[in-house]
N, C-alpha and C positions, 0 to 999 in steps of 0.2 A: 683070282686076280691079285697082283701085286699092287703095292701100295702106292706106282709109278703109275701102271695102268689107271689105279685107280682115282687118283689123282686127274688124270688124264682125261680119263670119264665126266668128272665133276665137271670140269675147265669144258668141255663139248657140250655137255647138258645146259648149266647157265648161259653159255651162248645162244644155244640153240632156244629157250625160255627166252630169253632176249629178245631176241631178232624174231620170235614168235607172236609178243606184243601187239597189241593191233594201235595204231597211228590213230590220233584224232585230230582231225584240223579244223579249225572253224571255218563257219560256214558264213556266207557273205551277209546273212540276216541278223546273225548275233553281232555284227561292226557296229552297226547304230544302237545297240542296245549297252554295249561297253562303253563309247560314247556319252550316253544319257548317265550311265551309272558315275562314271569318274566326275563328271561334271556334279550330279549331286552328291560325291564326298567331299568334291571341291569346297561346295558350296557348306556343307553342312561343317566343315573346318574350320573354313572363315567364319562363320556366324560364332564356334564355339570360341575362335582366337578372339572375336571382336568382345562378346562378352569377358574375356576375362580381361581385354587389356580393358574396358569400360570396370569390371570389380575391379581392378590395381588402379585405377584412377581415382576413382573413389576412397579407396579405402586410405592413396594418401591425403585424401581433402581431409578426412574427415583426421588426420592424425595434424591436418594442420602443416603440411610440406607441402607445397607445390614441386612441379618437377625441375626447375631454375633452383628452388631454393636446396636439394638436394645434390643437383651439380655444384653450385658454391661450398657447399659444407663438406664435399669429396674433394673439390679441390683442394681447400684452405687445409685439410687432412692430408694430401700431398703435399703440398707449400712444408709445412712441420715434417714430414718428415724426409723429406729430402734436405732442409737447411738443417737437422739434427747430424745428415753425414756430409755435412759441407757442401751439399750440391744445389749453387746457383741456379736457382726456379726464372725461365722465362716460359710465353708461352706456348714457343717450338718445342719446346721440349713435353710443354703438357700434352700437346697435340700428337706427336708424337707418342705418348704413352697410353694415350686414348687409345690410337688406333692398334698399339700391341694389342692391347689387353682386349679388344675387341677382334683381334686377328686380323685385321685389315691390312696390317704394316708388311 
């Protein structure tokens, strides 16, 4: 065999492995059980996102920031340095800057 042939061979073999595979499809019993499952990852997400936004809540009480007093003090940090490059702070423009930085814009 030349190394055309043989090549050739290869490229017929893999297909043939291929298309020899056997198909699995599921079966209408296992729907309600996929179902059940996603709904309890669903569920067990939430409860893990809910405890940690309840630890970040917490842990800013206890540092003494509420979450208003944390937006004023990022603000009044933009105010500075936007008037450091002469740029006039209203608050379309903070709104605006919110929503970049957040992707929203």
């Amino acid at each position: 065999m030349n190394v055309k042939q043989l090549s050739r061979f290869t490229a017929l073999s893999r297909s043939s492995v291929i298309n020899a595979a056997p198909i699995f499809f599921k079966s209408s019993s296992t729907a309600g059980f996929d179902k059940k499952e996603r709904a309890d990852e669903k569920r067990f997400f939430n409860k893990k996102e809910a405890a940690a936004l309840k630890s970040l809540l917490k842990k800013m009480e206890d540092e003494g920031q509420t979450p208003a007093e944390i937006l004023k003090k990022e603000r009044d940090q933009l105010v500075t340095i936007l008037g450091k490059h002469g740029v006039r702070f209203s608050e379309d423009l903070y709104d605006d800057l919110i929503l970049w930085k957040s992707g929203d814009l």
